[in-house]
C-alpha positions as CSV (number, residue, x, y, z in Angstrom):
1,X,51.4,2.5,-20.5
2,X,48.1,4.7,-19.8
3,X,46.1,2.3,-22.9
4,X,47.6,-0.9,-21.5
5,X,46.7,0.2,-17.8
6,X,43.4,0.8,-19.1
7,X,42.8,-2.7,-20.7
8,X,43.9,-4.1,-17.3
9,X,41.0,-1.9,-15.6
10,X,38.1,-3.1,-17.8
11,X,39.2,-6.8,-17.3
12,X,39.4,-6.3,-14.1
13,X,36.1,-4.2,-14.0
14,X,33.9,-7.2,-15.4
15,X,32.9,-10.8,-14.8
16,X,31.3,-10.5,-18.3
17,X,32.9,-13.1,-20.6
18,X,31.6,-10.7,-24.1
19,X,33.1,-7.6,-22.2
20,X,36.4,-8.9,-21.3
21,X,36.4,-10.2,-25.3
22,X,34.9,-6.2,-26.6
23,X,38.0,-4.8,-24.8
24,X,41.1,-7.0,-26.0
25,X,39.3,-6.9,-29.3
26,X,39.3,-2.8,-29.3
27,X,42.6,-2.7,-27.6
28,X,44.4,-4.8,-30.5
29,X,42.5,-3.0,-33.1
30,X,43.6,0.7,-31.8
31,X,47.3,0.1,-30.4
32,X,50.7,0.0,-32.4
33,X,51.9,-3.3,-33.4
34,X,55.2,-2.4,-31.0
35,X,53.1,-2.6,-27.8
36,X,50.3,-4.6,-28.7
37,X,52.9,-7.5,-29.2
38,X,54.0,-6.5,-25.6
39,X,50.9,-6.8,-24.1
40,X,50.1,-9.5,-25.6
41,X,53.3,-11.7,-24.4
42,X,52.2,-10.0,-20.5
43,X,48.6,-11.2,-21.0
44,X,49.3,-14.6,-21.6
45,X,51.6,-15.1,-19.3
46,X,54.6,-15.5,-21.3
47,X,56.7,-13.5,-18.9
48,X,57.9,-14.9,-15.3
49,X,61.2,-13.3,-15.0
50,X,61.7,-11.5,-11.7
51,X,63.6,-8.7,-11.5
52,X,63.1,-7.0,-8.1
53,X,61.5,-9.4,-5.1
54,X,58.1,-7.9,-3.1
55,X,60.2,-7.7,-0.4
56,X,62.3,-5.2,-1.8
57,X,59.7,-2.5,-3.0
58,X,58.4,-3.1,0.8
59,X,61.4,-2.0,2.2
60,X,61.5,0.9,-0.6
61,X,58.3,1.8,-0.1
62,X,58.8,2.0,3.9
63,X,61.8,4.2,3.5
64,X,60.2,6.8,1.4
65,X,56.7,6.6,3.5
66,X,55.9,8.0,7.1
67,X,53.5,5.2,7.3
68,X,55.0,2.8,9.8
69,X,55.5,-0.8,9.2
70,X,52.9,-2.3,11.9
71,X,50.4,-0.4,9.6
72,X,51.8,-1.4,6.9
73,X,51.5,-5.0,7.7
74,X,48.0,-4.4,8.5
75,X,47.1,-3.2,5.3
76,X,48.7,-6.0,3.6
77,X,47.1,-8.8,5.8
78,X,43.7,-7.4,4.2
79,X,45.1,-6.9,0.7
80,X,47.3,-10.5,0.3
81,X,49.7,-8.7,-2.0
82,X,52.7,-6.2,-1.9
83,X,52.1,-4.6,-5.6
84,X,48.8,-3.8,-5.1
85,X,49.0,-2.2,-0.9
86,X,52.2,-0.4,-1.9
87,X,49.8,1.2,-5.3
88,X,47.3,2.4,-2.7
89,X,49.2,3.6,0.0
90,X,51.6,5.3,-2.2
91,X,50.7,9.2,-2.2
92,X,52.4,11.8,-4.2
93,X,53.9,14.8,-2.6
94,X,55.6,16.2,-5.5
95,X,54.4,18.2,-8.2
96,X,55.9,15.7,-10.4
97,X,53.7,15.1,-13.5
98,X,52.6,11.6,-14.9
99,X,54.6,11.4,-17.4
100,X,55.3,7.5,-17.1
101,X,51.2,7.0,-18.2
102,X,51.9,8.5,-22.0
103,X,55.2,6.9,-22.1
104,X,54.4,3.4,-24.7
105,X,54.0,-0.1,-23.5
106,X,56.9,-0.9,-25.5
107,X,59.4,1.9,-24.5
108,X,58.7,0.7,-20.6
109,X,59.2,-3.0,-20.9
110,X,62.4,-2.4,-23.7
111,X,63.9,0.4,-22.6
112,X,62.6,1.4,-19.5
113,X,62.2,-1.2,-16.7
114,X,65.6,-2.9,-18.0
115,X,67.7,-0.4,-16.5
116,X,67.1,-2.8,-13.1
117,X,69.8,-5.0,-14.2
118,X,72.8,-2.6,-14.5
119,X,71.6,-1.1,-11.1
120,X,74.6,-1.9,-8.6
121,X,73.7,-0.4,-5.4
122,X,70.5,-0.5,-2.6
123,X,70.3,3.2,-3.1
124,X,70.7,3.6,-7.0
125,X,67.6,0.9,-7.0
126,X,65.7,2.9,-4.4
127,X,66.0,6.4,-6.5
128,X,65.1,4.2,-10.0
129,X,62.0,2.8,-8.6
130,X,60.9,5.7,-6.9
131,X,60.9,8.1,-10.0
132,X,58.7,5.3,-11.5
133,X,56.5,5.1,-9.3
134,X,56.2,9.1,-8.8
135,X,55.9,8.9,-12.8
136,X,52.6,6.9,-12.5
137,X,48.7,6.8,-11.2
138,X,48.2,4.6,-8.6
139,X,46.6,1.6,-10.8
140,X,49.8,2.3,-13.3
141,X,51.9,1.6,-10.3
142,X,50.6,-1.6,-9.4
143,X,50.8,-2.9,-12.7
144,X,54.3,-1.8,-13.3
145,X,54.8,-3.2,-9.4
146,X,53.3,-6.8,-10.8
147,X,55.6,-7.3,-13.9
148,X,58.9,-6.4,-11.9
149,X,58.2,-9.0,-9.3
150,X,57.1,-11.4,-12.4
151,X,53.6,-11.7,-10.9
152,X,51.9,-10.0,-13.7
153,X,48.5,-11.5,-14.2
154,X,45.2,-10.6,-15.4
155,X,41.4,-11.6,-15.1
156,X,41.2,-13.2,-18.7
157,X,42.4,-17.0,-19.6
158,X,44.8,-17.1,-22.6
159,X,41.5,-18.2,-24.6
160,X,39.8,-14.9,-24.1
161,X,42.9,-13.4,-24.9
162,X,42.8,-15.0,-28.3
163,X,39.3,-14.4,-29.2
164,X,40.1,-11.0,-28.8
165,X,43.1,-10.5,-30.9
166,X,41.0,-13.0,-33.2
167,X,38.4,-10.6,-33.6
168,X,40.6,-7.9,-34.2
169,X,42.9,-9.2,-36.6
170,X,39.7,-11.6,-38.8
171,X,41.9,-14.6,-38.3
172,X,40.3,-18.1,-36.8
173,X,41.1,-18.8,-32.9
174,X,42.4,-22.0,-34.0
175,X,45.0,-20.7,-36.1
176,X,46.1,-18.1,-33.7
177,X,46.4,-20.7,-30.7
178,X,48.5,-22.8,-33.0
179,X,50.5,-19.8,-34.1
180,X,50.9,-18.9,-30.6
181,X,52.1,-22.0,-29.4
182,X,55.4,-22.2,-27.1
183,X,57.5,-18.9,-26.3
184,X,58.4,-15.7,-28.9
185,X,59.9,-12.9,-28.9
186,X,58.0,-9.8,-28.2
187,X,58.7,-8.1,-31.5
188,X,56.8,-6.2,-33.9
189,X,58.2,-8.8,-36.7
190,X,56.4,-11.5,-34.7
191,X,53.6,-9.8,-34.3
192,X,53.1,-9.2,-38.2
193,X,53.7,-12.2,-39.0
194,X,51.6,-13.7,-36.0
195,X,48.3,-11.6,-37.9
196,X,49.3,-12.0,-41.2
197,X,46.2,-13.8,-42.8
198,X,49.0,-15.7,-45.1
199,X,52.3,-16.3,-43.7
200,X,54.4,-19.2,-44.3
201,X,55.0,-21.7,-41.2
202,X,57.3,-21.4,-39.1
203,X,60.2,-23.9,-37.1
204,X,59.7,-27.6,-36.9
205,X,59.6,-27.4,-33.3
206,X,56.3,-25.8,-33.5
207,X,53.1,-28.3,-31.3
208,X,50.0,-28.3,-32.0
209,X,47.0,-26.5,-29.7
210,X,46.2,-29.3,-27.2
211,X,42.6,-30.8,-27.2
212,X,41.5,-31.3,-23.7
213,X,38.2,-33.4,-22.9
214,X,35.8,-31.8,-20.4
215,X,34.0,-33.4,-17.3
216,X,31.5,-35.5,-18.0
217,X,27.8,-34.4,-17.8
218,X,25.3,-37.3,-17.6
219,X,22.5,-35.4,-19.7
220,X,24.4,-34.6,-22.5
221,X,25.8,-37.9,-22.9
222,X,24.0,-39.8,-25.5
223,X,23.1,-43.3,-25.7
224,X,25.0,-44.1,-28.8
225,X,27.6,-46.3,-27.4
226,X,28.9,-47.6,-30.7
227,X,30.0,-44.0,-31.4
228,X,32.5,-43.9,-28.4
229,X,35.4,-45.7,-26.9
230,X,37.1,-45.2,-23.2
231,X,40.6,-44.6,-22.6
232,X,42.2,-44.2,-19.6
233,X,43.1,-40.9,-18.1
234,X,46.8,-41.4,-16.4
235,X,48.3,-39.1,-14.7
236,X,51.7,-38.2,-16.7
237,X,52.9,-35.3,-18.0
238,X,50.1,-34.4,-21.1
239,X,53.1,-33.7,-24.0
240,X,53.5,-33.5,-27.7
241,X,56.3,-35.5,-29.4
242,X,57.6,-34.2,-32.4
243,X,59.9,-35.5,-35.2
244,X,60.5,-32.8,-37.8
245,X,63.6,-31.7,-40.1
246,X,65.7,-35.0,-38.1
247,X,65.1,-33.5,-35.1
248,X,62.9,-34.4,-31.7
249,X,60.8,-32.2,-29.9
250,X,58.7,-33.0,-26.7
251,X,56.6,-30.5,-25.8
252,X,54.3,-30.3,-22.5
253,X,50.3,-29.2,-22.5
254,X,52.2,-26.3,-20.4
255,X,54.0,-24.9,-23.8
256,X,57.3,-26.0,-22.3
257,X,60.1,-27.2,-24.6
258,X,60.8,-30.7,-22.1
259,X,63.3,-32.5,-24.5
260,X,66.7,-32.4,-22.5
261,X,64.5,-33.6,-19.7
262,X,63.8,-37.0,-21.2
263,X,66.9,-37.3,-23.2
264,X,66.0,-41.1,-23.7
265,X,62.8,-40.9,-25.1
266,X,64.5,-38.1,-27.6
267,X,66.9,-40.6,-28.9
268,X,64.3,-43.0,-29.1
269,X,62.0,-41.1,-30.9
270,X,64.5,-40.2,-33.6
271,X,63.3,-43.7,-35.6
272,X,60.5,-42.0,-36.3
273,X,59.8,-41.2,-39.5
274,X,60.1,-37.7,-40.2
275,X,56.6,-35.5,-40.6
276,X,55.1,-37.4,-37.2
277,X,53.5,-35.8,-34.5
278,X,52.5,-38.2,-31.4
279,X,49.9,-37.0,-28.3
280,X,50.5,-39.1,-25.5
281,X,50.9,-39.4,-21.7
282,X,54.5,-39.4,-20.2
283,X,54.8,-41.7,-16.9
284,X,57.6,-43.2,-14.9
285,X,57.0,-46.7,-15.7
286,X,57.6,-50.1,-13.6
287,X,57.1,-53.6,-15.6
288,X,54.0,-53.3,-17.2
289,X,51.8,-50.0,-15.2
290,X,53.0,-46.7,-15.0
291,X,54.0,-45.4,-11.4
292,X,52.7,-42.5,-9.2
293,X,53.1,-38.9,-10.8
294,X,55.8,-38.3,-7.5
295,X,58.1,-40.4,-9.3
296,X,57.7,-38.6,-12.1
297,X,58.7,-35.2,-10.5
298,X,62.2,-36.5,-9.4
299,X,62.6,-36.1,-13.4
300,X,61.5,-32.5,-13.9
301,X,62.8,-29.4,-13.6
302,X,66.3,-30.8,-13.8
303,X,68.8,-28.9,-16.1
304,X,70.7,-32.2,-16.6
305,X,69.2,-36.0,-16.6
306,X,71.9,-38.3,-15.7
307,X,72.0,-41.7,-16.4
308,X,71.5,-42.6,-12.5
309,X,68.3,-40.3,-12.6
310,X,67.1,-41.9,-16.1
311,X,67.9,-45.9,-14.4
312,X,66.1,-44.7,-11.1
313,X,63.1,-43.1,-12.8
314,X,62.7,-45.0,-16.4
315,X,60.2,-43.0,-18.3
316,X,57.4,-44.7,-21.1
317,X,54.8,-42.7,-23.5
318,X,51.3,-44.0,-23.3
319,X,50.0,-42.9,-27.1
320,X,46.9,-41.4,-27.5
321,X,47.0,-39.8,-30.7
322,X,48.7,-39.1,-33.9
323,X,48.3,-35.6,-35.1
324,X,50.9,-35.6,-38.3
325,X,52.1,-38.1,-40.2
326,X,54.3,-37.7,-42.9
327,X,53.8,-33.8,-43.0
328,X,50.1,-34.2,-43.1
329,X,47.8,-32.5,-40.5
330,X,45.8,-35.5,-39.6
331,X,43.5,-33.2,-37.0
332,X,40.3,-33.3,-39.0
333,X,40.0,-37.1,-40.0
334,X,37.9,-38.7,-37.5
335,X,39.4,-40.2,-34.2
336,X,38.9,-43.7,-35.7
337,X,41.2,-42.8,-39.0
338,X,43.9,-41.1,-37.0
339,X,44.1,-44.4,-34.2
340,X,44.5,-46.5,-37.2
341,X,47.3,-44.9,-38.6
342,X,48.7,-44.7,-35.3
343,X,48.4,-48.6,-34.6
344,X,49.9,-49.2,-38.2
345,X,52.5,-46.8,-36.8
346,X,54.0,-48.1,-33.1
347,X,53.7,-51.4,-35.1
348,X,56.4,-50.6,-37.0
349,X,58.5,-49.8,-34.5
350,X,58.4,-53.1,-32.1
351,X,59.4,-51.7,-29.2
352,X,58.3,-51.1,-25.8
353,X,59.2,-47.8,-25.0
354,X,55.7,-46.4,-26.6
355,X,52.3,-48.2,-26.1
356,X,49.0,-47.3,-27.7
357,X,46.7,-46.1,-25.0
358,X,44.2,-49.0,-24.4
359,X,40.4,-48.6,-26.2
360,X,37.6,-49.7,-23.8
361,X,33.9,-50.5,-25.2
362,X,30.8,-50.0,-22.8
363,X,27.3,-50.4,-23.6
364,X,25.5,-48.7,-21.0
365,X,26.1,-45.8,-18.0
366,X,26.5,-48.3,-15.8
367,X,29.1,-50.2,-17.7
368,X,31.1,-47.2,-17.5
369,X,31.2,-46.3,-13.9
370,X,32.3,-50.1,-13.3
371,X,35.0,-49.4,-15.3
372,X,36.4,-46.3,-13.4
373,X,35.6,-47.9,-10.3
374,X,38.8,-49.8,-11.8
375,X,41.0,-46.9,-12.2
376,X,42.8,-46.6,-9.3
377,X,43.7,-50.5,-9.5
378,X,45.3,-49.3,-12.6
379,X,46.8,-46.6,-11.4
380,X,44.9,-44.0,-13.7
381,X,42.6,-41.2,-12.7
382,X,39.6,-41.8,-14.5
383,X,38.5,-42.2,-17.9
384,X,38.5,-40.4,-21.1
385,X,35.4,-41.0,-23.1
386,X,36.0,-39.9,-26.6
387,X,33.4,-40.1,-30.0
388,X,35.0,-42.4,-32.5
389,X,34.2,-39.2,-34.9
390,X,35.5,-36.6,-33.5
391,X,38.3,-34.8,-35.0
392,X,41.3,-33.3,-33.1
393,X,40.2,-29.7,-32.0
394,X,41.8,-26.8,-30.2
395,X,41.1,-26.8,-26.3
396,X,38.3,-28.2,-24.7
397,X,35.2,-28.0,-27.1
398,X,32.2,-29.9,-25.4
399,X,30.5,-32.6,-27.1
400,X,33.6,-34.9,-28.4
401,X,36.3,-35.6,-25.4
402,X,34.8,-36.2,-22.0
403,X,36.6,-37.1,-18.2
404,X,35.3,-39.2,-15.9
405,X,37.7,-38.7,-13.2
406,X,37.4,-41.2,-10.0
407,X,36.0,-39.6,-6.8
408,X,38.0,-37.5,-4.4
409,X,39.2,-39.2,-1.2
410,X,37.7,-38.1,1.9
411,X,38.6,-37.4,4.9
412,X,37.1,-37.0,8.7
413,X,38.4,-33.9,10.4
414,X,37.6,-31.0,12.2
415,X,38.8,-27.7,11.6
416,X,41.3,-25.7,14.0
417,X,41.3,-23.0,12.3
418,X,41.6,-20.8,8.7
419,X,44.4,-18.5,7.7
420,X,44.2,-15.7,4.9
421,X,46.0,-16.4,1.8
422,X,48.7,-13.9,0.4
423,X,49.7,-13.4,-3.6
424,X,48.1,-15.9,-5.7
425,X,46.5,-17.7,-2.5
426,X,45.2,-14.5,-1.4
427,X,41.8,-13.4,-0.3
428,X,38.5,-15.1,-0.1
429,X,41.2,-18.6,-0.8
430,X,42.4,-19.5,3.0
431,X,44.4,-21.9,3.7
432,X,42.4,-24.6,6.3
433,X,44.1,-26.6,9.5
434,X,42.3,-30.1,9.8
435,X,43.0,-32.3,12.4
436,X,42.2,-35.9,11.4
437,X,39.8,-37.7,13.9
438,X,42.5,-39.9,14.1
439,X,44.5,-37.6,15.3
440,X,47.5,-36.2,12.9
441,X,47.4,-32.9,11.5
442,X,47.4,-31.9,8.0
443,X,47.3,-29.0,6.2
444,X,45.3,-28.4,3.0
445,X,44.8,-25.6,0.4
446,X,41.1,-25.0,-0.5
């Protein structure tokens, strides 16, 4: 715990991008494969579970405490998060020593913390997380406070992250991120085979690392304009569709298995021939345009899609890219070889349920911001301006993919007033009161 702790402090402790990278990078190349596999699956997030609420180590923390609750409530209003006031309020007035810090990563997060579950009374859970927290330093505490509630996060993006265990291990980012895709198991099997310069691949569920375009900067865009094409940029659910081994697997940009949750396009997407991977857009769909992104949501996080829900809320790929076709990486062929294929492709299938995402030609600057002052007729965001070259790369590498997302709406108002966030909207993020000169009240999260 005490090494792992320690990471979390020089994260926290810099804004430096080349820091942040040093320390995952001498973290993974010190630390047992047994918790550096466990920290790796909390510094990417992979972990959400909760197992005890805030709420609860408040009112454990105010039982054991002589600081009264009014304080307490002040402190929090300035901190904007239970984990971290209860870590520096908490002081220790035993003798007891710290023996949680030189207990492993591992031992905590296997052995350790799941003893919450077979807890059966207030006071049992009370005495458990006590001795933990008297087993602790302060910092320890918060970060043992973080991953109980299921609100462990750190200040480093799952790209840093990567480029550090990158470094560490001598194998490319790309490579990792792909390896890394979706959800593991934290074990030390995974994690040799994760590093292992020359592993075999794994399931056939497995996506590819998303490429993502980034915003568009007028001075770096060049004047070629037969090198690039526009597509539109709707606003769907970014996925993966993958036929492997006879099976279908739709993946979101999220790293979320979605299948069951479009079990129509599934069956559909079982003609496919086997070895195909498709990047597309998913959107509700009505005729011949694809509907807001609220209908959309009526279909998510549902365990079960009945056919009422799948009639109601009919759901259409728009196609952007293919990735793999018959078992071949396609990524490095140029965007113009991989559309191709991909035309040749939906062709075969004559049917409407997947469309190729439309290619737009533009000869000058202008051109192109008449064209996204068409979006919204459309119902897209934006644009995606993409080099006819480019190959299919791992996140957003500038240069290749741009967005040229359509202007914000505004809105008249004055502000009543701003209220201090808490937990992930806390402090200097408020959340601001307008009133409308119209005259309705709104509330917005800046």
């Amino acid at each position: 715990m005490k090494r792992f702790t320690h990471l979390f402090q020089q994260i926290d402790a810099t804004t430096s991008t080349n820091e942040k990278v040093r320390a995952l990078q001498n973290y993974f190349l010190a630390e047992e494969p047994e918790d550096a596999v466990w920290a790796l699956y909390l510094l990417l997030g992979k972990t959400r579970k909760r197992l005890i609420t805030s709420n609860t180590l408040r009112k454990i923390f105010l039982q054991i405490s002589d600081i009264s609750e009014w304080l307490f409530e002040d402190c929090y209003a300035h901190v904007g998060d239970t984990a971290e006031v209860i870590s520096l309020l908490l002081t220790d007035t035993t003798t007891t020593a710290k023996t949680g810090s030189e207990i492993p990563l591992a031992v905590w997060m296997t052995e350790i913390i799941p003893k919450v579950k077979a807890i059966e009374s207030d006071e049992e859970l009370k005495d458990l997380v006590v001795s933990w927290w008297a087993s602790l330093n302060p910092f320890e505490v918060f970060v043992l406070n973080k991953v109980l509630t299921g609100a462990f996060r750190v200040g480093a993006s799952e790209k840093l992250v990567i480029k550090g265990l990158a470094a560490a291990v001598d194998l490319s980012e790309a490579e990792l991120t792909h390896r890394l895709m979706g959800d593991f198991a934290p074990s030390i099997e995974f994690y040799q085979q994760l590093i292992h310069a020359d592993r075999e691949e794994q399931s056939p569920s497995k996506p590819y690392p998303f490429f993502l375009a980034s915003p568009l900067e007028g001075d770096r865009f060049q004047d070629d304009w037969q090198r690039w094409q526009a597509e539109w940029k709707w606003d769907g659910i970014r996925s993966q569709i993958i036929r492997r081994a006879d099976e279908v697997f739709i993946w979101s940009r999220g790293e979320d298995l979605v299948t069951q949750q479009f079990p129509e396009l599934a069956e559909f997407c079982s003609i496919l021939p086997n070895g195909t991977v498709l990047d597309g857009e998913i959107v509700c769909w009505d005729g011949d345009r694809p509907l807001d992104f609220n209908y959309l949501q009526k279909r998510l996080g549902r365990k079960r899609v009945t056919q009422k829900v799948m009639d109601e809320y009919p759901v259409h790929v728009i196609a952007y890219d293919l990735l793999e076709y018959e078992g071949h990486d396609l990524r490095e062929k140029p965007l113009s070889d991989r559309r191709s294929l991909l035309i040749q492709l939906l062709a075969s299938m004559a049917s409407d349920r997947i469309t190729l995402s439309e290619a737009v030609s533009f000869h000058s600057l202008e051109e192109l911001r008449l064209l996204r002052e068409q979006a919204r007729e459309k119902g897209a965001e934006g644009l995606v301006i993409k080099a006819i070259d480019s190959p299919y790369l791992v996140g957003r590498k500038r240069g290749y993919w741009w967005k040229y997302k359509v202007d914000p709406m505004t809105l008249d108002a004055v502000l009543i007033y701003a209220q201090a966030g808490s937990g992930k909207t806390r402090q200097p993020i408020h959340r601001l009161h307008l009133c409308p000169v119209e005259g309705r009240r709104i509330s917005s999260v800046c």
